[in-house]
N, C-alpha and C positions, 0 to 999 in steps of 0.2 A: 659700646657696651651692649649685652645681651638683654635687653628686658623682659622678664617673666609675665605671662599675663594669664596663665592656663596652669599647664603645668608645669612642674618645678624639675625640670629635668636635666643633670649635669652633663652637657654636648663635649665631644672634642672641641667644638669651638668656642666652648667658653673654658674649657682647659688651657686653651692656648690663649686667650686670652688674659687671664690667671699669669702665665707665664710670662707675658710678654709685660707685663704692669710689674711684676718680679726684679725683671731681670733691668725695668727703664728705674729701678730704685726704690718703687711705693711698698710703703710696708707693710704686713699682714693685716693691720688695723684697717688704714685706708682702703684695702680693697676691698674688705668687709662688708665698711662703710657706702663703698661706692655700690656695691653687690644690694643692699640691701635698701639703700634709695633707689634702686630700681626697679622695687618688688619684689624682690629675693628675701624666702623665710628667712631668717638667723641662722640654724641649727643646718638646716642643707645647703647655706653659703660656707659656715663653717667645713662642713663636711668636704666639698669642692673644693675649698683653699688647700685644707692640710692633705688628703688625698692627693691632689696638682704636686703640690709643691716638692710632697716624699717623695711620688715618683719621679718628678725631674730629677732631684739631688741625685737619686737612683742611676737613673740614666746618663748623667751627667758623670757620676764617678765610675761608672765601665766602659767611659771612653778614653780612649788612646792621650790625648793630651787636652784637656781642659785650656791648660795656660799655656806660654809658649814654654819650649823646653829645648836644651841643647841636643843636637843630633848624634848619633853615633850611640856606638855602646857604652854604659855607665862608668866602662874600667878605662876606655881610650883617654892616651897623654895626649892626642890630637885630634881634630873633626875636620875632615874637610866642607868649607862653608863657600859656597859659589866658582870663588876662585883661588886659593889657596887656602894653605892648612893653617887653622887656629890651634894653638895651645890652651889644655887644659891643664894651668896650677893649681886650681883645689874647687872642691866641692864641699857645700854643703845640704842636708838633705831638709832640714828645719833650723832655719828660715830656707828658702832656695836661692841658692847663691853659687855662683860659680863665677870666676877669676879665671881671666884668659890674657894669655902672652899674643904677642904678635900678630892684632886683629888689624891695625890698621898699620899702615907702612911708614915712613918718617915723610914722603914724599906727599901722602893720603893727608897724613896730621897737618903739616903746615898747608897744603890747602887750601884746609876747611878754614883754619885761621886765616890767610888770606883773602877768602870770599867772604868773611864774615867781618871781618874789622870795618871796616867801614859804616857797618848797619849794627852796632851796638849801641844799647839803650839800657837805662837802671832795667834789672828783672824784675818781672814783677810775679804776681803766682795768683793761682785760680781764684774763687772769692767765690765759694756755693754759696754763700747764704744767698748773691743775687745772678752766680752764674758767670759775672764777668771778671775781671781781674782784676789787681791794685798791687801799689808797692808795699812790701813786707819790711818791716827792722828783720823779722828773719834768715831775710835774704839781700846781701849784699854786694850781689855779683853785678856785670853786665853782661847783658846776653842779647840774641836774634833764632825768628826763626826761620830756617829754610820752607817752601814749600815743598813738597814734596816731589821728588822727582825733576827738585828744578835745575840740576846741572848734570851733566858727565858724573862727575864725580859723585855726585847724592844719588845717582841711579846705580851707582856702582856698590856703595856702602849698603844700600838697601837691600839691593840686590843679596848681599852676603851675610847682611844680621836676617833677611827671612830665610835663607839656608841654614844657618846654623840654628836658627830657633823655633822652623817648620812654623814659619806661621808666615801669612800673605802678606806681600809688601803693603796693599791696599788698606789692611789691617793696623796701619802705624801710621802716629800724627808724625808732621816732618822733623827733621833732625832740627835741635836745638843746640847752638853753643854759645856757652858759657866763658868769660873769663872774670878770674879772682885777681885782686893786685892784693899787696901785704895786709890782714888786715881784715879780708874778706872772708865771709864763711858763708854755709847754708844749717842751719839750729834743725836737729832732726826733725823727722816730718815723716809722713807718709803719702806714696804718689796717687793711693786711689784715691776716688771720689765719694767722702761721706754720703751715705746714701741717707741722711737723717735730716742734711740739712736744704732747704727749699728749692736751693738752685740747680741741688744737684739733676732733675726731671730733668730740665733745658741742655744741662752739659751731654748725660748720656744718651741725648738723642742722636748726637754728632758720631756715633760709634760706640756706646755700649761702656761698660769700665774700662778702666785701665788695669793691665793682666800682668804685666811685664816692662820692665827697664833694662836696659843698655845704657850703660854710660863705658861713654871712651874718652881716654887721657888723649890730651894731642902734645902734652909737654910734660917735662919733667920738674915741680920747683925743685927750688933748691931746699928746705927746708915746710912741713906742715901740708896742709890739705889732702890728707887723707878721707874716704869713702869709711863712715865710719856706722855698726849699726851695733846703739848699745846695748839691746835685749840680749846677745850675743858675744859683747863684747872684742872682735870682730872691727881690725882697721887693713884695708886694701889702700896699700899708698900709690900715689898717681906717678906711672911710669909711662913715659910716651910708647903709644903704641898698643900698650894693654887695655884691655875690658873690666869692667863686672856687671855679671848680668844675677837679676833676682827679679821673683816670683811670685805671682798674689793671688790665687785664687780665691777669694773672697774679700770683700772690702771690710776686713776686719782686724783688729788689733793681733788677733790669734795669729796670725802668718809669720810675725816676730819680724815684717820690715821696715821697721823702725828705722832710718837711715838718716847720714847728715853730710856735708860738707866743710869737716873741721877747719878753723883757719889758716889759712896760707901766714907764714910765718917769715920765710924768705923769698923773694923772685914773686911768679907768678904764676899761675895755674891757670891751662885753658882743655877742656871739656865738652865733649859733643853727649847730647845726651836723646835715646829716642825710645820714644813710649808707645807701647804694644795695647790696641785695643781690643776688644771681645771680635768686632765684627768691621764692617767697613767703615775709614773716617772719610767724613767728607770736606 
């Protein structure tokens, strides 16, 4: 932190500092606060916040992609993503959602289910109030997660969701998969990270929010477990091989990605799922 002791003069580098307390989640208040136990009048910490922070939004929104976003041009039935052509079945512009055919291969799907069966555990899901995680009644699945880059094959899938969604593989926690048996669901939810609640400082040090998801079918049930987001109203049913990818640029209710994991009704459902961060995860 910059501490004032002369004069009270708004630097680049306490611009950027501004920024960077932004962006790791602290709210306008708290940086005030902190601005101002360190000497800083009120009125010219004020000043420095809301000045900083207009102009990032500024800069922020005249650049090329904020979040991650499908390649190609808006109208393409197809993209090509690393090593073969993805299908694009639909788009939507609010919430950001796009549905993709034949993103992974039947050979690709079973797999990830193969490497991954063995290392299934209840899922459990984040826990910001203290940063670490715990099991949910909302979430019934079992799952594991790859490191990143730890097989042939996860260097391969990687390799082709940062082509198709221009964003750096280094930028993405590891693929995670999931399987549902009859019965199971995920209770809508959202994937960013409340920025309101305590723990959230500790998570986003790891890489910054979460910007974007992939989720991939690796099977077909026979009945239920559809991607379902009710703001929208809006159910992509899990067909092996297909995608849906959606979009968040801000950690906020406004994005409309409200999403869930209906329940599997028949057979079983198994799902790789990988999360897009602002900047590098570690």
């Amino acid at each position: 932190m910059f501490t004032m002791t002369t004069t009270q003069k708004i630097t680049p580098e306490l611009r950027q500092w501004i920024i960077d307390q932004a962006t790791a989640g602290h709210s306008v208040t708290s940086v005030l606060e902190a601005m101002k136990a360190s000497g800083w009048d009120e009125d010219v910490a004020v000043v420095a916040v809301e000045e900083t922070l207009a102009a990032e939004v500024g800069r922020r929104n005249q650049q090329q992609s904020l979040v991650p976003e499908i390649c190609g041009q808006a109208e393409a039935s197809a993209v090509w993503a690393h090593d073969k052509w993805v299908k694009v079945l639909l788009r939507l512009a609010h919430p950001r959602v796009v549905v993709l055919g034949d993103f992974l291969s039947a050979d690709e799907c079973q797999g990830l289910i193969q490497e991954s069966s063995s290392r299934l555990a209840r899922s459990e899901t984040v826990q910001t109030v203290s940063s670490g995680s715990e099991v949910n009644a909302a979430r019934t699945s079992q799952g594991m997660f790859f490191n990143r880059g730890e097989s042939d094959l996860c260097r391969r899938i990687e390799s082709r969701i940062a082509a198709l969604l221009n964003w750096p593989v280094e930028n993405g926690e590891g693929i995670q998969v999931l399987r549902y048996v009859p019965g199971a669901e995920y209770r809508p939810h959202y994937d960013y990270f409340d920025p309101t609640q305590p723990g959230t400082t500790a998570i986003l040090k790891r890489g910054g929010q979460r910007v974007g998801t992939l989720v991939m079918y690796l099977n077909t049930p026979e009945q239920g477990g559809a991607t379902t987001f009710p703001d929208v109203g809006l159910e992509v049913h899990a067909v092996q091989g297909n995608a849906v990818f959606f979009a968040y640029g801000a950690p906020s209710p406004d994005t409309m990605t409200l999403h869930g994991g209906a329940p599997v009704v028949q057979g079983e459902k198994w799902v790789a799922t990988k999360w897009l961060r602002e900047r590098w995860f570690e």
